[in-house]
Residue frames as qw, qx, qy, qz and C-alpha x, y, z in Angstrom:
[[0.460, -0.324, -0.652, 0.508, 21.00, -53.35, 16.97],
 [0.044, -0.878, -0.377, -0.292, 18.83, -50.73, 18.97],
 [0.269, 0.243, -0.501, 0.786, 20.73, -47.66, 20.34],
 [0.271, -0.220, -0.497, 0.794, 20.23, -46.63, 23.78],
 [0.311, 0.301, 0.269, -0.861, 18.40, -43.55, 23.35],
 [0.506, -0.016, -0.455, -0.733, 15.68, -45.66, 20.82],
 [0.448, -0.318, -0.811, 0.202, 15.25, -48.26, 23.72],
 [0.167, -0.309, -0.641, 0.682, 14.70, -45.43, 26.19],
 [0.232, 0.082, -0.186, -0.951, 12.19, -43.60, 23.97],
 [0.263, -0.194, -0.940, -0.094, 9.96, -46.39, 24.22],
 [0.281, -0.627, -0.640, 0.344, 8.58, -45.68, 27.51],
 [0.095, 0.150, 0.115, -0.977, 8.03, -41.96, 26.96],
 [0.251, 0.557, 0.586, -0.532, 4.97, -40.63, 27.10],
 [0.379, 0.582, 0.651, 0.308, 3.51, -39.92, 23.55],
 [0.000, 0.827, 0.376, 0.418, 3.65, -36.42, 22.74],
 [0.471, -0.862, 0.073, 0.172, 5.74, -34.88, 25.52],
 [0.447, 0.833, -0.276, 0.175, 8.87, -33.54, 24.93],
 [0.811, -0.177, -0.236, 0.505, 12.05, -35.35, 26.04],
 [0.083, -0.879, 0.449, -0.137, 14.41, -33.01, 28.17],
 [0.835, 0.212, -0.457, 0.221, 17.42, -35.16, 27.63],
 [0.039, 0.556, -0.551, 0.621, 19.49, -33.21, 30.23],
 [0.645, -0.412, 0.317, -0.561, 16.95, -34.42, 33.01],
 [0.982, -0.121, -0.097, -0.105, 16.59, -37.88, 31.79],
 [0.691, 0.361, -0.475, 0.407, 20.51, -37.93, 31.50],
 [0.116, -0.521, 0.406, -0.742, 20.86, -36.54, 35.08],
 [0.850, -0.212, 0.161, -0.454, 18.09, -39.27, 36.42],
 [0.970, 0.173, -0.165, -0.039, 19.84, -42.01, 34.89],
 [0.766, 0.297, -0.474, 0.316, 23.21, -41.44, 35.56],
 [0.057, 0.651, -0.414, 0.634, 23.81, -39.16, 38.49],
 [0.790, -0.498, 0.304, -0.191, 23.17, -42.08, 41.08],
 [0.912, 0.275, -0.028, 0.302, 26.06, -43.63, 39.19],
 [0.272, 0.732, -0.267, 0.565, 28.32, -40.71, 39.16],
 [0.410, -0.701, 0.327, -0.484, 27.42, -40.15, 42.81],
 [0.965, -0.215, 0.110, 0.099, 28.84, -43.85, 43.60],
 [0.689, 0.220, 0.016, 0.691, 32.46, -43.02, 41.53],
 [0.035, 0.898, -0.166, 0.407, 32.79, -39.48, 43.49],
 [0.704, -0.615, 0.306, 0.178, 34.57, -41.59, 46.54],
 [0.831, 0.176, 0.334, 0.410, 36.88, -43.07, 43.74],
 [0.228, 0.912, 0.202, 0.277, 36.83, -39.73, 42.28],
 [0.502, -0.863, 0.056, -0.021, 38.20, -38.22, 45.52],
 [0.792, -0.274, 0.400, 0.371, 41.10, -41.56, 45.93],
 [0.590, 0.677, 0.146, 0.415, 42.25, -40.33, 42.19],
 [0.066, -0.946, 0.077, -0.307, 43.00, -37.22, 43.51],
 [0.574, -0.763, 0.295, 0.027, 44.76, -38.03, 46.81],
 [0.897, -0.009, 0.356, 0.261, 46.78, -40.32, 44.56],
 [0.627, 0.558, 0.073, 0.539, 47.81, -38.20, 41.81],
 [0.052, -0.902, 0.229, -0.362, 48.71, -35.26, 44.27],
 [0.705, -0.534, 0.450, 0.119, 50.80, -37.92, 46.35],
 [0.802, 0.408, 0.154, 0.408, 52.09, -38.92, 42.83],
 [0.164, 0.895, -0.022, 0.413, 52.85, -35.17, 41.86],
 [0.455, -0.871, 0.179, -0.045, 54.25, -34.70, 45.66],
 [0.810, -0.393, 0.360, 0.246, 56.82, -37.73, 45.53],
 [0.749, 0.456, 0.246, 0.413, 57.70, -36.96, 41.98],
 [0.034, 0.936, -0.216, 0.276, 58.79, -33.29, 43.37],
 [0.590, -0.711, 0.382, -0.029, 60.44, -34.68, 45.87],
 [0.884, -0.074, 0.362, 0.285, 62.47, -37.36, 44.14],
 [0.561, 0.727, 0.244, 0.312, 63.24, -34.34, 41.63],
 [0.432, -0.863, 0.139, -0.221, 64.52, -32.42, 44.28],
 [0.753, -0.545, 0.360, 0.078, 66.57, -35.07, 45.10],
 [0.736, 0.488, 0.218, 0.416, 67.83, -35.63, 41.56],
 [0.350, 0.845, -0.089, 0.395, 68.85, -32.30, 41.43],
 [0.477, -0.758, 0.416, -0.160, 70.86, -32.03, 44.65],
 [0.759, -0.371, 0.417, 0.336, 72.82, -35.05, 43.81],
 [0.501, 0.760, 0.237, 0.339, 73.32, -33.50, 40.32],
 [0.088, -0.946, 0.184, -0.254, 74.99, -30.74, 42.38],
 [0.719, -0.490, 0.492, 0.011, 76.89, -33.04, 44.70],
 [0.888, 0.061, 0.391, 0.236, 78.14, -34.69, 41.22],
 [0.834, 0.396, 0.081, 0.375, 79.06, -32.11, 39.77],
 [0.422, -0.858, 0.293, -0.017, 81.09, -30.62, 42.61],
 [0.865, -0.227, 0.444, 0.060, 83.01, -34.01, 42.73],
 [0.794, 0.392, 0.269, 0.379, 83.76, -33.72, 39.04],
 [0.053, 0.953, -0.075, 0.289, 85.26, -30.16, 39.53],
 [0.445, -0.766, 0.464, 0.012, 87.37, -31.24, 41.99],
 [0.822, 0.012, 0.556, 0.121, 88.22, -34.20, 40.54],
 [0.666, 0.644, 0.161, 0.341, 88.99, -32.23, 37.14],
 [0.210, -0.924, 0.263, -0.181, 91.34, -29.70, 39.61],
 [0.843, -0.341, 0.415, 0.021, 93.18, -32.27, 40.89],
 [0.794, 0.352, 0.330, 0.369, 93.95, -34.04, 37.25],
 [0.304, 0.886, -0.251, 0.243, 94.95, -30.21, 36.17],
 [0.362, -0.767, 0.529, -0.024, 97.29, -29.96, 39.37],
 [0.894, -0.158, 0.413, 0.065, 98.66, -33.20, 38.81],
 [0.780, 0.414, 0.390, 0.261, 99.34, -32.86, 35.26],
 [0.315, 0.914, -0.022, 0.255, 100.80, -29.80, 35.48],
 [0.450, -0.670, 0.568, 0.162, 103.24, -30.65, 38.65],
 [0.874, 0.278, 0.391, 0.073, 103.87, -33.74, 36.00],
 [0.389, 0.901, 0.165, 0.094, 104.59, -31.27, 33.42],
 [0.293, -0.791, 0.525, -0.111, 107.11, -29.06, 35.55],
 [0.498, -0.622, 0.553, 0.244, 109.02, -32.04, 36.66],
 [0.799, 0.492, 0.309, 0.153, 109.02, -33.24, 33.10],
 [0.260, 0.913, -0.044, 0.311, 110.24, -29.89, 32.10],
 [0.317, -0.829, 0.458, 0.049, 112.85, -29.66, 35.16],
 [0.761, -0.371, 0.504, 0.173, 114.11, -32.78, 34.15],
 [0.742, 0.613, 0.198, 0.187, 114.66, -31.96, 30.72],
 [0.150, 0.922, -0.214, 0.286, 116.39, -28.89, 31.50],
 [0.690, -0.568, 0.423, 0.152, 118.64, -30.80, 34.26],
 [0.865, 0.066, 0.426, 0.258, 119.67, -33.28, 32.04],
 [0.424, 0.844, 0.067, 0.321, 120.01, -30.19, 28.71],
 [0.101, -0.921, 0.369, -0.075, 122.34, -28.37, 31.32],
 [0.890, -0.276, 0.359, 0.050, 124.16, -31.57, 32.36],
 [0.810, 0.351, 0.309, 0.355, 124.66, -32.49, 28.59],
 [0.387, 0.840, -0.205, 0.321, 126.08, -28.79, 28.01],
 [0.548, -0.717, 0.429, -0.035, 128.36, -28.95, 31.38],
 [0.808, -0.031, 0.493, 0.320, 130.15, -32.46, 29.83],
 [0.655, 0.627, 0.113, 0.405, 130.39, -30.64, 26.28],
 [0.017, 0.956, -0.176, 0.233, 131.85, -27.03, 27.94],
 [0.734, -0.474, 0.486, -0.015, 134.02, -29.69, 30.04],
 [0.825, -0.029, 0.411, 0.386, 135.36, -31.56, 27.07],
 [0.326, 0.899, 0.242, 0.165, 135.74, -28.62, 25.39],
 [0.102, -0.948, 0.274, -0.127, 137.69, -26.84, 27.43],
 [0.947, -0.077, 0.273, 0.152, 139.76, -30.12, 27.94],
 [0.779, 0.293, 0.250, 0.495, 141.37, -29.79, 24.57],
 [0.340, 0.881, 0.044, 0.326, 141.94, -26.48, 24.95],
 [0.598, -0.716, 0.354, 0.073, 144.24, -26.63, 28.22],
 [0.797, -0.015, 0.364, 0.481, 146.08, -29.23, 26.35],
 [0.472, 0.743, 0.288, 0.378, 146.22, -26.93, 23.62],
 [0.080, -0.959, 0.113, -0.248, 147.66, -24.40, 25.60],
 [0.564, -0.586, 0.533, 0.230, 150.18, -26.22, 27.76],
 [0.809, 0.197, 0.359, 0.421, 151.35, -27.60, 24.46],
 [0.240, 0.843, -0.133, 0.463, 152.24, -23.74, 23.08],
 [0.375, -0.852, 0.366, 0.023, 153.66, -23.09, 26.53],
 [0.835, -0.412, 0.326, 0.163, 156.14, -26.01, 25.86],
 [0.672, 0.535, 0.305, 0.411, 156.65, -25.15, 22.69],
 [0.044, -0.978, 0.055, -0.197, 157.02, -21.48, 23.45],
 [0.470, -0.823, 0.291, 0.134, 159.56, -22.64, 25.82],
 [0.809, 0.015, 0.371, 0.456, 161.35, -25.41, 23.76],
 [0.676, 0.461, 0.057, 0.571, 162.34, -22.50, 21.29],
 [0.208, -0.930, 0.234, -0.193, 163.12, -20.08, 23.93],
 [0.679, -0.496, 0.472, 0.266, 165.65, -22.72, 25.21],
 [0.854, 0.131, 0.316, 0.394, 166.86, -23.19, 21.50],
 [0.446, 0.866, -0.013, 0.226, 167.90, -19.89, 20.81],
 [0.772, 0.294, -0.324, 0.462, 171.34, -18.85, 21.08],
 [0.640, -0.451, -0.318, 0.534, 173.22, -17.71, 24.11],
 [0.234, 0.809, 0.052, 0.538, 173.17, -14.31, 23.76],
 [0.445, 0.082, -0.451, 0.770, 175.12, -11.84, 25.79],
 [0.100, -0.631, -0.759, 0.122, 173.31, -10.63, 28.64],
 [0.015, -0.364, 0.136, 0.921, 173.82, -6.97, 27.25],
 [0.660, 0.504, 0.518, -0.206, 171.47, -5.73, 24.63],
 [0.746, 0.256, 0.494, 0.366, 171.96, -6.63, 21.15],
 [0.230, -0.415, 0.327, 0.817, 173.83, -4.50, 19.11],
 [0.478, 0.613, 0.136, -0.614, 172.42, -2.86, 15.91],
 [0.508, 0.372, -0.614, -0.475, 174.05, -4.99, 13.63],
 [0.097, -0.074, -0.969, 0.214, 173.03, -8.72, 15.64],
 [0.552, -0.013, 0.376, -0.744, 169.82, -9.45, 15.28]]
């Protein structure tokens, strides 16, 4: 198949030198000049692309901010929470820890009252069994 530039060498003139630039400039630049409006619309498009893609980046990033405000607070919150949580965990441990000593120190001391009032009776039962003594004191050979 013939190329292009052996079809358009035909019609030259014998013996004259081709200036390709010119012929390429003759041939296409009433072409070009038809795709420079199009040319133009390209443009206005990609810089209205380019604009809306700032802008929609812009907006990405601002709700980016706005989300992760939301999750800060939202991760404050969960601390506070989990730490009042915590606490009354902790108070109620310690309620319940004193409680459980209060009932022991309480049954504790229980047996020891008994424990005493049971010497006192005792204490007394052999004070009442010793003999009558006279209400002088005791001579040096009575004892």
């Amino acid at each position: 198949m013939p190329q292009l530039r052996d079809f358009i060498g035909r019609f030259r003139p014998v013996g004259v030198p081709a200036d390709r630039e010119a012929e390429l400039a003759a041939e296409l630049g009433p072409v070009l000049a038809l795709l420079q409006p199009t040319e133009a619309d390209c443009g206005r498009v990609v810089a209205l692309a380019r604009e809306t893609a700032e802008k929609i980046s812009a907006e990405a990033r601002g709700r980016v901010s706005e989300i992760e405000a939301a999750a800060s607070r939202r991760a404050r919150t969960t601390r506070e929470q989990e730490v009042e949580q915590a606490l009354a965990s902790t108070r109620d441990e310690a309620r319940h820890a004193l409680d459980e000593a209060a009932t022991a120190a309480g049954q504790r001391r229980e047996p020891e009252r008994w424990r005493v009032e049971e010497l006192i009776d005792e204490a007394l039962s052999m004070i009442l069994a010793l003999p009558q003594a006279s209400s002088g004191p005791p001579e040096a050979g009575q004892r």
